[in-house]
N, C-alpha and C positions, 0 to 999 in steps of 0.2 A: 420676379422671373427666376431667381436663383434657386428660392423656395418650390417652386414648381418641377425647377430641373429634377431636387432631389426628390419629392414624391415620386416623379417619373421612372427613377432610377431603380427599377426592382429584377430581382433574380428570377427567373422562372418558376412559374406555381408547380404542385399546390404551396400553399405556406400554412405551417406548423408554427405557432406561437402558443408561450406559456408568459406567465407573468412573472414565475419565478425568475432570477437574472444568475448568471455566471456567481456573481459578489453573494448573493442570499444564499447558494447552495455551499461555496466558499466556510462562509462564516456558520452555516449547519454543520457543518463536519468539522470545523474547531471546537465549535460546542461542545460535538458528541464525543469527541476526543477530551476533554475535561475530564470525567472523571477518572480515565488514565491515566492523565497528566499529575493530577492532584493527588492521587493516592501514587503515585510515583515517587512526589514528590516528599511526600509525608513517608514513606517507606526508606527513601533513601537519601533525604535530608535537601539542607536549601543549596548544596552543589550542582543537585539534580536541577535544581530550577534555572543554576546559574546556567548550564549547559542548556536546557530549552531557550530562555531567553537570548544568549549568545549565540545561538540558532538560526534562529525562530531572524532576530534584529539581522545578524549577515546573511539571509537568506535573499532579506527586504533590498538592502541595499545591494547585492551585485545587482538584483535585475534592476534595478533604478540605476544604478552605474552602465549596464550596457543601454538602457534606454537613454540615456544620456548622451552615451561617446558614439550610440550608432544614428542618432537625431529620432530616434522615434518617439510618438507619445506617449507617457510614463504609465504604464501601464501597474503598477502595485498594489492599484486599489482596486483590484476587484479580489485579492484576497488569495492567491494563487502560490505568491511566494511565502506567504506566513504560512499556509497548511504545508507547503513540502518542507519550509525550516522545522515544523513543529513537528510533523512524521519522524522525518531523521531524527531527532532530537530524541524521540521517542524510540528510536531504534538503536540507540548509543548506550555504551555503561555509564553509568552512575559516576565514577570519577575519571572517566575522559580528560585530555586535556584539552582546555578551550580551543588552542589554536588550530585541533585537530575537527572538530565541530564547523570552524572559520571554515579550513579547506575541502571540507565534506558537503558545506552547504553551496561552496562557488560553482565544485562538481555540479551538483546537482542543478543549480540555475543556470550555471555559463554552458556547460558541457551539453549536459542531458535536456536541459529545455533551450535555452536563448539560440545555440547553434543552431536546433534544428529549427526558427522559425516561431517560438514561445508557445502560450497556453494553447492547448489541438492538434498542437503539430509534433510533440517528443513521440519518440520510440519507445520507451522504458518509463517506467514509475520514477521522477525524478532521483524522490527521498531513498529508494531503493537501490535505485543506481548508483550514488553516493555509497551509501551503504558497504556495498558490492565490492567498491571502488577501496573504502577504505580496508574492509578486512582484506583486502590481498595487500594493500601498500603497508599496511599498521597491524599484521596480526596479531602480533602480541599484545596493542594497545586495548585493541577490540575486542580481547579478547580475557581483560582485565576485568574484574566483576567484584571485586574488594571494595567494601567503603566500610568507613569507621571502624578500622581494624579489624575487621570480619574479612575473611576470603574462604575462597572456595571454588567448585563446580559448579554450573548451573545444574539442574535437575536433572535433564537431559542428559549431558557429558557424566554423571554421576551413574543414573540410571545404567547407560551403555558400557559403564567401568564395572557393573555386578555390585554397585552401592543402591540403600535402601534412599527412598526419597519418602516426603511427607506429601499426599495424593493435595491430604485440607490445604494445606499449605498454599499450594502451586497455585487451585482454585483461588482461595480468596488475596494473595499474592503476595507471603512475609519468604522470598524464594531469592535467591538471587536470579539475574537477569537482565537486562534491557531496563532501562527507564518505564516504559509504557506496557512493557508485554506482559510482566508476573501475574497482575490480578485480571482473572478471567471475567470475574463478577464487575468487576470497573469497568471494562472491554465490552461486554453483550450489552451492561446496561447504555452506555453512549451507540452502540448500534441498535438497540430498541428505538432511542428517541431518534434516529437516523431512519429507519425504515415510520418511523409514525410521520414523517414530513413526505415519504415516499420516495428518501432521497438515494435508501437502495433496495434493494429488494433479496428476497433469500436464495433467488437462483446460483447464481455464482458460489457464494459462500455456502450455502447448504448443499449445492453438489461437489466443491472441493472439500467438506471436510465428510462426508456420505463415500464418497470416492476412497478418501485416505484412509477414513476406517477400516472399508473391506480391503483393501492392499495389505494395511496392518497386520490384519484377523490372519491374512492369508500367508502374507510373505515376514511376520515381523518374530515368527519362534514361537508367539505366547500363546498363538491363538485368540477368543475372545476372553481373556482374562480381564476383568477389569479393573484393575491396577495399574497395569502396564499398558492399557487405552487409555484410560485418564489419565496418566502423566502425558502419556503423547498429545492428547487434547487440547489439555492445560497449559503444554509446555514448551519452548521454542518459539515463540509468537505466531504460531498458526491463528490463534483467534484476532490478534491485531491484523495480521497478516489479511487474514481471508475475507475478516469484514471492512477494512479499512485501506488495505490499499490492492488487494484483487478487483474492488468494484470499482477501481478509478476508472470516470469518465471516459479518459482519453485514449488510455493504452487497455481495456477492454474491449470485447462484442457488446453490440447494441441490439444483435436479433436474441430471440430467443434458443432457437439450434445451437448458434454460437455461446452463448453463455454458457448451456449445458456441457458442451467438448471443453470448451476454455476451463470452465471445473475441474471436469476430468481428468483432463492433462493437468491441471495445478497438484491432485492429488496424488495421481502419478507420480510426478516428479518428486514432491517431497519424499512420500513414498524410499521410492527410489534411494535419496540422498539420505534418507535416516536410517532403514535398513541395510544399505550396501554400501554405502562409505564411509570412511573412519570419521567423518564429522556426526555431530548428532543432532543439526537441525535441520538446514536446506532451504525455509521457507521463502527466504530472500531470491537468492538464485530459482527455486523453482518458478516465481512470480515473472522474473525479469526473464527467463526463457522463454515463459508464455506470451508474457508481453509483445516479443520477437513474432511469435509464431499469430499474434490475429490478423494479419492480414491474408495469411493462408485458412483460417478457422473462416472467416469472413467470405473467401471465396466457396470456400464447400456450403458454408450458410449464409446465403446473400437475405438484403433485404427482399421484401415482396412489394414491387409495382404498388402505387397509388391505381394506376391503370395500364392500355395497353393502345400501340399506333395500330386501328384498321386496316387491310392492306385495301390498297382503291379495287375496283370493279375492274377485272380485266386486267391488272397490271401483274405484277412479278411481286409475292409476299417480300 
Protein backbone atom coordinates (compact mmCIF):
# COMPACT_ATOMS: atom_id res chain seq x y z
CA UNK A 1 0.00 0.00 0.00
CA UNK A 2 2.88 2.38 0.86
CA UNK A 3 4.40 1.54 -2.55
CA UNK A 4 1.29 2.43 -4.31
CA UNK A 5 0.89 5.63 -2.23
CA UNK A 6 4.10 6.85 -3.65
CA UNK A 7 3.60 5.97 -7.49
CA UNK A 8 0.37 7.80 -6.90
CA UNK A 9 2.17 10.75 -5.81
CA UNK A 10 3.00 12.87 -8.96
CA UNK A 11 3.16 16.55 -9.88
CA UNK A 12 1.28 17.75 -12.71
CA UNK A 13 2.01 16.75 -16.40
CA UNK A 14 3.54 16.98 -18.86
CA UNK A 15 6.85 15.26 -17.37
CA UNK A 16 10.24 15.91 -18.88
CA UNK A 17 12.63 13.13 -18.07
CA UNK A 18 16.24 12.62 -18.99
CA UNK A 19 18.50 9.80 -17.72
CA UNK A 20 21.26 12.07 -17.17
CA UNK A 21 21.00 12.83 -13.09
CA UNK A 22 22.05 16.09 -11.14
CA UNK A 23 25.37 13.73 -9.84
CA UNK A 24 26.41 12.79 -13.88
CA UNK A 25 26.33 16.36 -14.87
CA UNK A 26 28.09 17.27 -11.53
CA UNK A 27 30.94 15.15 -12.17
CA UNK A 28 31.02 16.28 -16.25
CA UNK A 29 32.07 19.57 -15.32
CA UNK A 30 34.72 18.52 -12.75
CA UNK A 31 36.00 16.72 -15.52
CA UNK A 32 35.95 19.37 -17.83
CA UNK A 33 37.54 21.52 -15.43
CA UNK A 34 40.67 19.11 -15.31
CA UNK A 35 42.60 20.33 -17.62
CA UNK A 36 42.62 23.74 -15.84
CA UNK A 37 43.01 22.40 -12.79
CA UNK A 38 46.20 20.35 -13.89
CA UNK A 39 47.90 22.89 -15.87
CA UNK A 40 47.20 25.28 -13.09
CA UNK A 41 48.73 23.19 -11.06
CA UNK A 42 51.90 22.34 -13.09
CA UNK A 43 52.20 26.20 -13.82
CA UNK A 44 52.08 27.19 -10.30
CA UNK A 45 53.31 24.42 -8.29
CA UNK A 46 51.89 21.74 -5.75
CA UNK A 47 50.51 24.97 -3.38
CA UNK A 48 48.15 25.55 -6.08
CA UNK A 49 46.79 21.98 -5.53
CA UNK A 50 47.21 22.44 -1.81
CA UNK A 51 44.63 25.28 -2.15
CA UNK A 52 42.17 23.27 -4.73
CA UNK A 53 42.12 20.41 -2.31
CA UNK A 54 41.72 22.58 0.76
CA UNK A 55 38.73 23.91 -1.11
CA UNK A 56 37.42 21.74 -2.99
CA UNK A 57 37.48 19.14 1.01
CA UNK A 58 35.85 22.44 3.13
CA UNK A 59 33.51 23.11 0.64
CA UNK A 60 32.27 19.19 1.11
CA UNK A 61 32.16 19.46 4.70
CA UNK A 62 30.19 22.74 5.59
CA UNK A 63 27.37 21.51 3.59
CA UNK A 64 27.42 18.10 5.22
CA UNK A 65 27.85 20.07 8.58
CA UNK A 66 24.69 22.27 7.91
CA UNK A 67 22.82 18.91 6.73
CA UNK A 68 23.73 17.73 9.87
CA UNK A 69 22.89 20.40 12.56
CA UNK A 70 19.68 21.36 10.43
CA UNK A 71 18.53 17.29 10.39
CA UNK A 72 18.36 17.12 6.58
CA UNK A 73 19.42 14.32 4.35
CA UNK A 74 23.08 14.64 3.52
CA UNK A 75 22.94 15.73 0.48
CA UNK A 76 27.03 15.85 -0.92
CA UNK A 77 26.86 13.24 -3.04
CA UNK A 78 25.43 14.44 -5.78
CA UNK A 79 28.55 16.42 -6.39
CA UNK A 80 27.48 20.07 -6.03
CA UNK A 81 29.76 20.98 -3.26
CA UNK A 82 33.02 19.78 -4.79
CA UNK A 83 32.35 21.72 -8.22
CA UNK A 84 31.68 25.12 -6.22
CA UNK A 85 34.83 24.18 -3.85
CA UNK A 86 36.82 23.37 -7.02
CA UNK A 87 35.58 26.83 -9.09
CA UNK A 88 36.67 28.95 -6.31
CA UNK A 89 39.71 27.34 -5.91
CA UNK A 90 40.09 27.98 -9.28
CA UNK A 91 39.40 31.59 -8.93
CA UNK A 92 42.08 32.22 -6.06
CA UNK A 93 45.89 33.15 -6.36
CA UNK A 94 48.22 30.66 -6.53
CA UNK A 95 49.64 31.46 -2.84
CA UNK A 96 46.50 32.27 -1.03
CA UNK A 97 46.40 31.52 2.39
CA UNK A 98 44.55 28.29 3.31
CA UNK A 99 42.51 29.59 5.94
CA UNK A 100 41.42 32.15 3.47
CA UNK A 101 40.07 29.38 0.99
CA UNK A 102 38.30 27.66 4.50
CA UNK A 103 36.31 30.99 4.75
CA UNK A 104 35.68 31.50 1.02
CA UNK A 105 34.32 28.17 0.66
CA UNK A 106 31.80 28.44 3.94
CA UNK A 107 30.65 31.75 2.03
CA UNK A 108 29.80 30.17 -0.70
CA UNK A 109 28.03 26.84 0.78
CA UNK A 110 26.48 28.42 4.26
CA UNK A 111 25.76 31.97 2.80
CA UNK A 112 25.16 31.79 -0.87
CA UNK A 113 23.63 28.33 -1.30
CA UNK A 114 22.43 26.43 2.13
CA UNK A 115 20.66 29.98 3.39
CA UNK A 116 18.70 30.13 0.56
CA UNK A 117 17.25 26.59 0.52
CA UNK A 118 20.62 24.51 -1.27
CA UNK A 119 21.23 23.01 -4.91
CA UNK A 120 18.12 25.27 -7.23
CA UNK A 121 17.48 27.52 -4.97
CA UNK A 122 20.90 30.18 -4.67
CA UNK A 123 20.62 33.63 -6.18
CA UNK A 124 24.37 33.95 -7.33
CA UNK A 125 27.02 31.52 -8.52
CA UNK A 126 28.06 30.24 -5.22
CA UNK A 127 32.02 29.95 -6.00
CA UNK A 128 31.64 33.55 -7.46
CA UNK A 129 30.00 34.93 -4.69
CA UNK A 130 32.71 33.78 -2.38
CA UNK A 131 34.95 35.21 -4.74
CA UNK A 132 33.20 38.64 -4.70
CA UNK A 133 33.10 38.20 -1.02
CA UNK A 134 36.52 37.72 -0.55
CA UNK A 135 38.19 40.53 -2.86
CA UNK A 136 36.28 43.26 -0.78
CA UNK A 137 37.10 41.52 2.69
CA UNK A 138 40.95 40.43 1.53
CA UNK A 139 41.97 42.82 -1.34
CA UNK A 140 45.21 42.73 -0.90
CA UNK A 141 45.20 38.88 -0.33
CA UNK A 142 43.45 38.40 -3.70
CA UNK A 143 45.04 40.40 -5.01
CA UNK A 144 48.56 38.71 -4.56
CA UNK A 145 49.66 36.84 -7.68
CA UNK A 146 53.55 36.06 -6.64
CA UNK A 147 54.62 32.37 -6.28
CA UNK A 148 58.10 31.14 -6.22
CA UNK A 149 59.60 34.45 -6.09
CA UNK A 150 58.20 35.75 -9.03
CA UNK A 151 55.71 38.73 -8.82
CA UNK A 152 54.08 40.95 -10.55
CA UNK A 153 50.75 42.30 -12.49
CA UNK A 154 48.46 40.16 -14.06
CA UNK A 155 48.33 40.94 -17.84
CA UNK A 156 45.39 42.83 -17.50
CA UNK A 157 46.43 45.39 -14.62
CA UNK A 158 49.89 45.50 -16.67
CA UNK A 159 48.17 45.97 -20.13
CA UNK A 160 45.98 49.03 -18.42
CA UNK A 161 49.28 50.49 -16.73
CA UNK A 162 50.70 51.24 -20.86
CA UNK A 163 53.08 47.89 -20.06
CA UNK A 164 53.75 45.42 -22.93
CA UNK A 165 52.18 41.78 -22.21
CA UNK A 166 53.20 38.44 -24.06
CA UNK A 167 49.58 37.84 -26.35
CA UNK A 168 51.27 33.52 -26.64
CA UNK A 169 51.73 33.68 -23.27
CA UNK A 170 48.31 34.58 -21.95
CA UNK A 171 46.81 31.99 -24.68
CA UNK A 172 48.66 29.02 -23.66
CA UNK A 173 48.85 30.25 -19.82
CA UNK A 174 52.85 30.69 -18.48
CA UNK A 175 50.81 34.50 -17.17
CA UNK A 176 50.24 35.27 -13.82
CA UNK A 177 46.78 34.94 -12.60
CA UNK A 178 44.08 32.92 -10.99
CA UNK A 179 44.86 29.16 -10.46
CA UNK A 180 42.46 28.08 -13.31
CA UNK A 181 42.00 31.22 -15.54
CA UNK A 182 45.73 31.79 -17.33
CA UNK A 183 45.62 29.03 -20.02
CA UNK A 184 42.90 29.53 -22.50
CA UNK A 185 43.87 26.38 -24.48
CA UNK A 186 43.20 24.27 -21.00
CA UNK A 187 39.89 26.41 -20.59
CA UNK A 188 38.10 25.75 -24.31
CA UNK A 189 39.49 22.30 -24.43
CA UNK A 190 37.44 21.09 -20.91
CA UNK A 191 34.51 23.13 -22.53
CA UNK A 192 34.75 21.19 -25.84
CA UNK A 193 34.35 18.01 -23.94
CA UNK A 194 31.49 19.85 -21.93
CA UNK A 195 29.44 20.87 -24.75
CA UNK A 196 30.17 17.16 -26.51
CA UNK A 197 28.01 15.50 -23.45
CA UNK A 198 25.65 18.62 -24.37
CA UNK A 199 26.06 19.69 -21.02
CA UNK A 200 26.38 23.40 -22.37
CA UNK A 201 25.93 24.83 -25.12
CA UNK A 202 27.43 28.10 -27.07
CA UNK A 203 24.50 30.40 -26.57
CA UNK A 204 25.42 32.03 -23.45
CA UNK A 205 29.17 32.00 -23.85
CA UNK A 206 29.38 32.80 -27.37
CA UNK A 207 26.90 35.71 -27.06
CA UNK A 208 28.84 37.22 -23.99
CA UNK A 209 32.02 37.04 -25.33
CA UNK A 210 30.47 38.25 -29.28
CA UNK A 211 28.97 41.09 -27.19
CA UNK A 212 32.24 42.15 -25.22
CA UNK A 213 34.07 42.20 -28.44
CA UNK A 214 32.06 44.71 -30.13
CA UNK A 215 31.88 47.01 -26.79
CA UNK A 216 35.80 46.62 -26.92
CA UNK A 217 36.09 47.42 -30.78
CA UNK A 218 33.78 50.26 -29.78
CA UNK A 219 34.41 51.67 -26.33
CA UNK A 220 37.93 50.19 -25.45
CA UNK A 221 40.43 53.14 -27.47
CA UNK A 222 42.06 50.47 -29.68
CA UNK A 223 39.66 49.88 -31.93
CA UNK A 224 39.90 46.33 -33.71
CA UNK A 225 43.50 45.91 -32.99
CA UNK A 226 44.36 42.69 -32.39
CA UNK A 227 46.50 42.72 -29.73
CA UNK A 228 44.88 44.47 -27.37
CA UNK A 229 41.56 42.01 -28.22
CA UNK A 230 43.39 39.01 -27.44
CA UNK A 231 44.81 40.02 -24.40
CA UNK A 232 41.29 40.95 -23.32
CA UNK A 233 40.08 37.52 -24.56
CA UNK A 234 42.77 35.59 -23.10
CA UNK A 235 42.82 37.63 -20.00
CA UNK A 236 41.00 38.18 -16.70
CA UNK A 237 39.09 34.91 -16.76
CA UNK A 238 36.42 35.65 -19.19
CA UNK A 239 37.03 32.34 -20.86
CA UNK A 240 36.72 30.38 -17.49
CA UNK A 241 34.23 32.83 -16.53
CA UNK A 242 31.88 32.56 -19.59
CA UNK A 243 32.04 28.84 -20.20
CA UNK A 244 32.04 27.65 -16.90
CA UNK A 245 30.25 29.53 -14.54
CA UNK A 246 27.87 31.94 -16.95
CA UNK A 247 26.32 28.61 -17.96
CA UNK A 248 25.41 27.51 -14.37
CA UNK A 249 22.29 25.74 -14.30
CA UNK A 250 20.73 27.41 -11.54
CA UNK A 251 21.54 31.09 -11.67
CA UNK A 252 21.15 31.19 -15.53
CA UNK A 253 17.98 31.43 -18.25
CA UNK A 254 16.79 28.28 -19.57
CA UNK A 255 14.85 29.78 -22.60
CA UNK A 256 16.42 30.62 -25.46
CA UNK A 257 15.62 34.81 -25.64
CA UNK A 258 16.87 34.59 -22.20
CA UNK A 259 20.11 33.21 -22.76
CA UNK A 260 20.80 35.60 -25.57
CA UNK A 261 20.05 39.22 -23.28
CA UNK A 262 21.64 37.25 -20.21
CA UNK A 263 25.00 37.39 -22.75
CA UNK A 264 24.49 40.57 -23.64
CA UNK A 265 24.29 42.11 -20.49
CA UNK A 266 27.42 39.75 -19.29
CA UNK A 267 29.32 41.52 -22.05
CA UNK A 268 28.18 44.72 -21.19
CA UNK A 269 29.07 44.65 -17.96
CA UNK A 270 32.36 43.45 -18.20
CA UNK A 271 32.69 45.71 -20.91
CA UNK A 272 31.83 48.27 -18.78
CA UNK A 273 34.12 47.34 -15.60
CA UNK A 274 37.44 46.97 -17.81
CA UNK A 275 36.98 49.96 -19.86
CA UNK A 276 35.64 52.58 -17.31
CA UNK A 277 36.94 51.63 -14.02
CA UNK A 278 40.19 51.62 -12.54
CA UNK A 279 40.10 47.73 -12.04
CA UNK A 280 41.10 45.72 -15.16
CA UNK A 281 38.87 42.74 -14.96
CA UNK A 282 35.07 42.59 -13.82
CA UNK A 283 34.33 39.19 -14.90
CA UNK A 284 33.31 38.04 -11.50
CA UNK A 285 31.05 40.88 -10.58
CA UNK A 286 29.56 41.17 -14.04
CA UNK A 287 28.48 37.39 -13.61
CA UNK A 288 27.03 37.92 -10.16
CA UNK A 289 24.96 40.99 -11.37
CA UNK A 290 23.51 39.09 -14.15
CA UNK A 291 22.83 36.41 -11.84
CA UNK A 292 20.68 39.08 -9.83
CA UNK A 293 18.87 40.24 -12.85
CA UNK A 294 17.40 36.51 -14.46
CA UNK A 295 14.46 36.56 -12.93
CA UNK A 296 13.65 39.97 -14.68
CA UNK A 297 15.43 38.38 -18.14
CA UNK A 298 13.07 35.51 -17.52
CA UNK A 299 10.13 37.66 -17.28
CA UNK A 300 10.69 39.61 -20.58
CA UNK A 301 11.52 35.83 -22.06
CA UNK A 302 9.24 33.43 -20.44
CA UNK A 303 9.01 29.93 -21.29
CA UNK A 304 6.38 28.78 -24.11
CA UNK A 305 3.20 26.63 -22.82
CA UNK A 306 3.43 22.91 -23.49
CA UNK A 307 -0.22 24.02 -24.28
CA UNK A 308 -3.20 26.13 -23.67
CA UNK A 309 -6.79 26.05 -21.33
CA UNK A 310 -9.82 26.21 -24.07
CA UNK A 311 -12.27 28.77 -22.83
CA UNK A 312 -15.75 26.52 -22.46
CA UNK A 313 -18.66 27.35 -25.06
CA UNK A 314 -20.37 30.44 -23.86
CA UNK A 315 -18.49 31.29 -20.83
CA UNK A 316 -16.25 34.33 -20.10
CA UNK A 317 -12.21 33.50 -21.75
Amino acid sequence: MAEEKKLLNVTSNPHVRDKITTQDIMLLVILGLMPATIFGVYNFGFYALAVCVVTVVSAVFWEFLWDKLMHKPVSIFDGSAALTGLLLALNMPPRIELWVCVLGSFFAIIVVKMLFGGLGQNFMNPALGARCFLLISFAGRMANFAYESVSGATPLSALKNGQVVDNFAMVVGNEMGTIGETSVIAIVLGACFLMLFGIIDLRIPGTYILTFTIFWIIFGGHGADPYYLTAQLAGGGLMLGAFFMATDYVTSPITTPGKIIYGVILGILTGVFRVFSSGAEGVSYAIIISNLLVPLIERAAPLKCFGYVEPKKGGNA
